[in-house]
C-alpha positions as CSV (number, residue, x, y, z in Angstrom):
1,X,-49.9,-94.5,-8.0
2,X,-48.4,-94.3,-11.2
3,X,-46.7,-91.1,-13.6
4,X,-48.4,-89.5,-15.9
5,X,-48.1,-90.1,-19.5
6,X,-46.0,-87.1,-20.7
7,X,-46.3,-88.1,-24.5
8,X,-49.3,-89.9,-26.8
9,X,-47.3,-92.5,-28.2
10,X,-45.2,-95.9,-27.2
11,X,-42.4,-93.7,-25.9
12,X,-44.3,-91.8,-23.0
13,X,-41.9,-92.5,-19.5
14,X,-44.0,-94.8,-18.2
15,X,-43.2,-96.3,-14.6
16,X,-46.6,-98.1,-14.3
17,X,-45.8,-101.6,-12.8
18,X,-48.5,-103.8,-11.5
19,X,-48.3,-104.3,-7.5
20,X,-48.8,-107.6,-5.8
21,X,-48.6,-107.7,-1.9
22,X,-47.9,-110.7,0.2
23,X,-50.6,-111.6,2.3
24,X,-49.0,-109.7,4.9
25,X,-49.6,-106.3,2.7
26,X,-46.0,-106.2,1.8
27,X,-44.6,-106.1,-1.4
28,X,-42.1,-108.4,-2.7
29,X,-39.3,-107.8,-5.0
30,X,-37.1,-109.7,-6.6
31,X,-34.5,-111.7,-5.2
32,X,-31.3,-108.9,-5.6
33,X,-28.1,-108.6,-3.4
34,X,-28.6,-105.2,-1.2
35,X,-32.2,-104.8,-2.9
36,X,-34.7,-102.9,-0.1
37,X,-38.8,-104.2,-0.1
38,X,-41.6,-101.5,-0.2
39,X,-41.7,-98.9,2.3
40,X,-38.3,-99.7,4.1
41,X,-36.6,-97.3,6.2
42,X,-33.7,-97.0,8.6
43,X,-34.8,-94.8,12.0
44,X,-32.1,-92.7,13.3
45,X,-30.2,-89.2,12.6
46,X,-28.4,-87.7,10.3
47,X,-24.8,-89.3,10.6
48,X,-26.5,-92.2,12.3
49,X,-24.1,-94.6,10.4
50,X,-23.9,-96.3,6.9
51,X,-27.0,-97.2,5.2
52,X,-28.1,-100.5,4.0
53,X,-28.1,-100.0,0.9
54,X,-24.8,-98.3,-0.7
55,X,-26.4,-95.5,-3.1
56,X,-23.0,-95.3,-5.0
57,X,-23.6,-99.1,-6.3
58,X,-26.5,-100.6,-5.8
59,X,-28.5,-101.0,-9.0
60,X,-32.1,-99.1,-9.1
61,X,-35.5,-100.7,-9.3
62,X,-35.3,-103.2,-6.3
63,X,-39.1,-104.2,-6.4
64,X,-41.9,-104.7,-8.1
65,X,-43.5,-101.8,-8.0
66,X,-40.6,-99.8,-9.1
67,X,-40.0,-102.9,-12.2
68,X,-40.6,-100.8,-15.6
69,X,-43.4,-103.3,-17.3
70,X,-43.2,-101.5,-20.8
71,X,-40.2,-99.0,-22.3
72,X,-37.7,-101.3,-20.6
73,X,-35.4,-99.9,-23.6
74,X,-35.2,-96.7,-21.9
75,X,-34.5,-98.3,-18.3
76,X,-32.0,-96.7,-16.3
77,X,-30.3,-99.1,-13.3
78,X,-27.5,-97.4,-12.3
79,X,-28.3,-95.2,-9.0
80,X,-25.4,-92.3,-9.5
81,X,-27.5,-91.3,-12.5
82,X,-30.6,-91.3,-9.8
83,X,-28.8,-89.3,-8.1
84,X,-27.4,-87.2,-11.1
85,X,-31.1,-86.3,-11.7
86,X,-31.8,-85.1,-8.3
87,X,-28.4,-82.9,-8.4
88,X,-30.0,-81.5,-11.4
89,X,-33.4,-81.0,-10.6
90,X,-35.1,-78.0,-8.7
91,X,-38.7,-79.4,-8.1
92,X,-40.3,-82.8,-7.2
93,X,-43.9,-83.9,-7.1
94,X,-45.1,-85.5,-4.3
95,X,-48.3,-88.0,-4.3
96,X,-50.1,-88.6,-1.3
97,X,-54.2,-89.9,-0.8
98,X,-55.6,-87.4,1.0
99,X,-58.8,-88.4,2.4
100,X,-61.0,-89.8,-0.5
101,X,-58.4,-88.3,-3.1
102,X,-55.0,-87.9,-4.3
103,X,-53.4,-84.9,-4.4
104,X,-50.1,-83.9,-6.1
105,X,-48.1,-81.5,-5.2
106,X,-44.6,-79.2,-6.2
107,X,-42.1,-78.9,-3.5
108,X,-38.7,-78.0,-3.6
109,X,-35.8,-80.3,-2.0
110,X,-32.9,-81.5,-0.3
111,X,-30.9,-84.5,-0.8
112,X,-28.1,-86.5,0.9
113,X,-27.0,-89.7,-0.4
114,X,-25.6,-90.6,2.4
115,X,-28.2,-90.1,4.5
116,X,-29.7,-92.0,7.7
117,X,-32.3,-94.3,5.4
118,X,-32.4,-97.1,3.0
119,X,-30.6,-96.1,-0.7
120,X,-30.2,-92.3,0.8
121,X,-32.4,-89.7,2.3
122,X,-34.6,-87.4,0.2
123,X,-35.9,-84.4,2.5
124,X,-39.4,-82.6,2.1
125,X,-40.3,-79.6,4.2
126,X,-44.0,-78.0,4.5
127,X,-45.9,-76.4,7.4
128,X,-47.3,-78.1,10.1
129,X,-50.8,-77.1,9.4
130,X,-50.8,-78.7,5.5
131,X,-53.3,-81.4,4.9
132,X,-51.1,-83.7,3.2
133,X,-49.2,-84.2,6.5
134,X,-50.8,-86.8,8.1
135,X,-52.0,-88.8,5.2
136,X,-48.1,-88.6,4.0
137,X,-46.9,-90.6,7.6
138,X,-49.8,-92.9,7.8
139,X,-49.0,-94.6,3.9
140,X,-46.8,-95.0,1.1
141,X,-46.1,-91.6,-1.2
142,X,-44.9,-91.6,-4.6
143,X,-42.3,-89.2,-5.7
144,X,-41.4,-88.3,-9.2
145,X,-39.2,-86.0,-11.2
146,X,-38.7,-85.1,-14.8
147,X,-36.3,-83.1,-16.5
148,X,-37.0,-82.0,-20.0
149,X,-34.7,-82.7,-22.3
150,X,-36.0,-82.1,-26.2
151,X,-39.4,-82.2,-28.0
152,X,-39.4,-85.5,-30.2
153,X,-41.6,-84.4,-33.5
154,X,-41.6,-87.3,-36.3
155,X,-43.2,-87.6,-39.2
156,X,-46.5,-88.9,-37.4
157,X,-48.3,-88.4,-34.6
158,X,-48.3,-91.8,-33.3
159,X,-44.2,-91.4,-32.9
160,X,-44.0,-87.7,-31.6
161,X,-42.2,-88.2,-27.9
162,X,-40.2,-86.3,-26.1
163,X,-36.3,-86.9,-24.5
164,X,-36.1,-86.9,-21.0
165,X,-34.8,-87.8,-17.9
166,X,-37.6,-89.4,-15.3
167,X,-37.9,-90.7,-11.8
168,X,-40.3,-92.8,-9.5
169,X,-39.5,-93.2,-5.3
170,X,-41.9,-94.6,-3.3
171,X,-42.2,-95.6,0.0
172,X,-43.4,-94.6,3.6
173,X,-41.7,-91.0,4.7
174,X,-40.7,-90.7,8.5
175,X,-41.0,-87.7,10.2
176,X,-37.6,-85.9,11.0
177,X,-37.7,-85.3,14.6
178,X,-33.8,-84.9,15.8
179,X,-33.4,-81.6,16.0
180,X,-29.6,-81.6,14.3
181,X,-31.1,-83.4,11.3
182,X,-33.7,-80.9,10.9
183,X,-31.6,-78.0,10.6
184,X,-29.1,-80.0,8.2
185,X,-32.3,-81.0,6.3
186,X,-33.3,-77.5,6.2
187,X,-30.1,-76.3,5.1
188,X,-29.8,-78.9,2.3
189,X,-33.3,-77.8,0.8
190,X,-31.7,-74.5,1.0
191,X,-28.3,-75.5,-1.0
192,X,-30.2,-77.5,-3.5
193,X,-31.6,-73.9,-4.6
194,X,-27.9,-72.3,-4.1
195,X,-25.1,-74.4,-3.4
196,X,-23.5,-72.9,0.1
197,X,-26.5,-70.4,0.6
198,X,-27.5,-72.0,3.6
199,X,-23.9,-70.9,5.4
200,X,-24.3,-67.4,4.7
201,X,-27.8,-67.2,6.1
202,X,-28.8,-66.8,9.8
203,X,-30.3,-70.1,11.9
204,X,-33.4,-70.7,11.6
205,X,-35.6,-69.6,15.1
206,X,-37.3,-71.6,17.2
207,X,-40.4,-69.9,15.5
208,X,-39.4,-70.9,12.1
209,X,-38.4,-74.8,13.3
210,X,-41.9,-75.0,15.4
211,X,-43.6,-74.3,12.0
212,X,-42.2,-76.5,9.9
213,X,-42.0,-80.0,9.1
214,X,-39.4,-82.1,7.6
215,X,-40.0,-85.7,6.3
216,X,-37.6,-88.0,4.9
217,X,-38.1,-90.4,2.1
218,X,-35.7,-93.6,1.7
219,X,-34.6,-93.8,-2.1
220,X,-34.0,-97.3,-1.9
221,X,-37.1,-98.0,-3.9
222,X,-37.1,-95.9,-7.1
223,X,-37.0,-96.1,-10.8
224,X,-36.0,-94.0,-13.8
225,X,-35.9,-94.0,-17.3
226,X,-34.5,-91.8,-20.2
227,X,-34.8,-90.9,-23.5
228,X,-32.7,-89.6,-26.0
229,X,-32.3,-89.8,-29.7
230,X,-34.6,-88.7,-32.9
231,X,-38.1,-89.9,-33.8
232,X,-38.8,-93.6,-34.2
233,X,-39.3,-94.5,-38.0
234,X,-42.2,-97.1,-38.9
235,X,-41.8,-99.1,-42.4
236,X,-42.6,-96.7,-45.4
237,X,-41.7,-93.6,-42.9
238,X,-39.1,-92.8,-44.9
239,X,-41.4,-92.2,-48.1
240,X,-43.4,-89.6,-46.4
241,X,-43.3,-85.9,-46.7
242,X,-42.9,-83.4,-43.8
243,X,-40.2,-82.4,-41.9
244,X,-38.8,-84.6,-38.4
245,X,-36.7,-83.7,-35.7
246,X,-35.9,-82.9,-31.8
247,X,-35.8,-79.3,-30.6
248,X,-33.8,-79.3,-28.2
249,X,-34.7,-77.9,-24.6
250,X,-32.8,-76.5,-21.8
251,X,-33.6,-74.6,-18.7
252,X,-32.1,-70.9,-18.5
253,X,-31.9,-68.4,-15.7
254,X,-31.7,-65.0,-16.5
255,X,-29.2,-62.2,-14.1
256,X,-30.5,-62.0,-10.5
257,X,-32.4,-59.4,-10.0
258,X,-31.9,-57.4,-5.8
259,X,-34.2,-56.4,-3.9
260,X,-35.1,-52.7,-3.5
261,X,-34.1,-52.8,0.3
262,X,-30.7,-54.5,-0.6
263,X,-27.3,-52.8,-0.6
264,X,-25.2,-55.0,-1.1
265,X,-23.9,-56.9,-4.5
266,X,-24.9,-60.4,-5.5
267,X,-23.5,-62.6,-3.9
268,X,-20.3,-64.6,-5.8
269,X,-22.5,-67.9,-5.1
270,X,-25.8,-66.4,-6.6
271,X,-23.5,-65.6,-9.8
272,X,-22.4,-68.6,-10.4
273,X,-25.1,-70.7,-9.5
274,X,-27.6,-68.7,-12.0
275,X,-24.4,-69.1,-14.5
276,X,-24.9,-72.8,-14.2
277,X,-28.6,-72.8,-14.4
278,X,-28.2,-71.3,-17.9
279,X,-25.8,-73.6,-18.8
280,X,-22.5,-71.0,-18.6
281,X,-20.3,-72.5,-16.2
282,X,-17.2,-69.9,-17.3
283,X,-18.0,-67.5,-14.7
């Protein structure tokens, strides 16, 4: 499974690597100090002990699945900026084969790079009655996550791009099914929106844990690229007419908005976190 092209020409973020398994159906990568092969993940808890692979160090891209084959210019190998991109980030795509198709789908997150698998733990939640469930534990899923960063427009087609900041994990989720890591899970999803939300919020039920599922995702196995910079310029570029350059794009949040039934003021937290979102950390 590979991203989708994002741009028509020779700087789209492409992940696409080709895929050869061992005759065991694993896949090899190369031969890298702390590196993790496809699909690797450590069972346990949350707190369940250091991971294999230090996520503050270890460099990204540890097979060959996750090995850039084209763009390597814009290959990123340092994990913090992984995990700089998932800080930033509010929605993932997750790809799973589903029966006779794939299906790919928006979900919101949690992260914690210190987490009980391989590279750091990525946590997905969904209901226990979605039909991506059991396809999800029985295979490999792909992950990705862009953040748009400008609109690229040159002076021909061929060269309009765009800058941004991309991501590829793969590898075989586990269900989360220790109760304490489910809750932390929960409440990290529920941080990721609003950073200490989850702490002002009651427990979730019995009800509400019965009906949800959490899987964790090692991010041991991942890519990422990113793009920055003006248009690329062909011989004789310079000689043509028409105007080139980036726009520039940035997400914004506008003032929250309370519910009808709600006395109370916003919260300091919702303030600044919507503050952030649209780029005014002054508050």
């Amino acid at each position: 499974m590979t991203t989708q092209q994002l741009t028509p020409g020779p700087d789209a973020p492409d992940h696409d690597a080709p895929v050869h398994a061992a005759p065991d159906g694993s896949v090899p990568g190369p031969s890298t100090a702390g590196s993790a092969t496809a699909g690797s993940n450590a069972a346990g808890s949350a707190g369940a002990g250091p991971t294999a692979l230090d996520p503050s160090s270890a460099a990204l891209s540890p097979t060959v699945r996750t090995t850039p084959t084209r763009g390597r210019n814009r290959q990123v190998d340092e994990r913090d900026r992984l995990m700089a991109l998932l800080s930033d980030a509010l929605i993932v795509h997750l790809g799973v084969v589903a029966g006779a198709y794939p299906v790919v789908l928006p979900t919101a997150f949690g992260v914690d790079p210190a987490g009980p698998d391989d590279g750091g733990t990525l946590y997905l939640h969904g209901s226990v009655a979605a039909g991506w469930l059991a396809p999800a534990l029985e295979q490999d899923v792909c992950v990705t996550v862009t953040e748009l960063d400008g609109l690229v427009l040159a002076r021909t087609g061929f060269h309009h791009s765009m800058n941004y900041r991309s991501a590829v994990v793969i590898g075989r989720p586990r269900m989360v099914t220790d109760h304490e890591e489910r809750r932390r899970a929960l409440d990290l999803i529920v941080d990721h929106m609003v950073p200490g939300r989850a702490a002002t919020l009651r427990p979730a039920t019995r009800k509400e844990l019965v009906a949800t599922v959490v899987i964790a995702l090692p991010l041991a196995e991942a890519s990422m690229k990113q793009r920055t910079g003006g248009a690329t310029l062909e011989p004789g570029d310079l000689e043509l007419d028409g105007w080139a350059g980036v726009v520039p794009v940035s997400r914004t949040a506008s003032s929250p908005v309370t519910e009808d039934y709600v006395a109370d003021p916003v919260p300091e937290l919702v303030l600044r976190r919507a503050a952030e979102l649209s780029g005014d950390s002054e508050r």
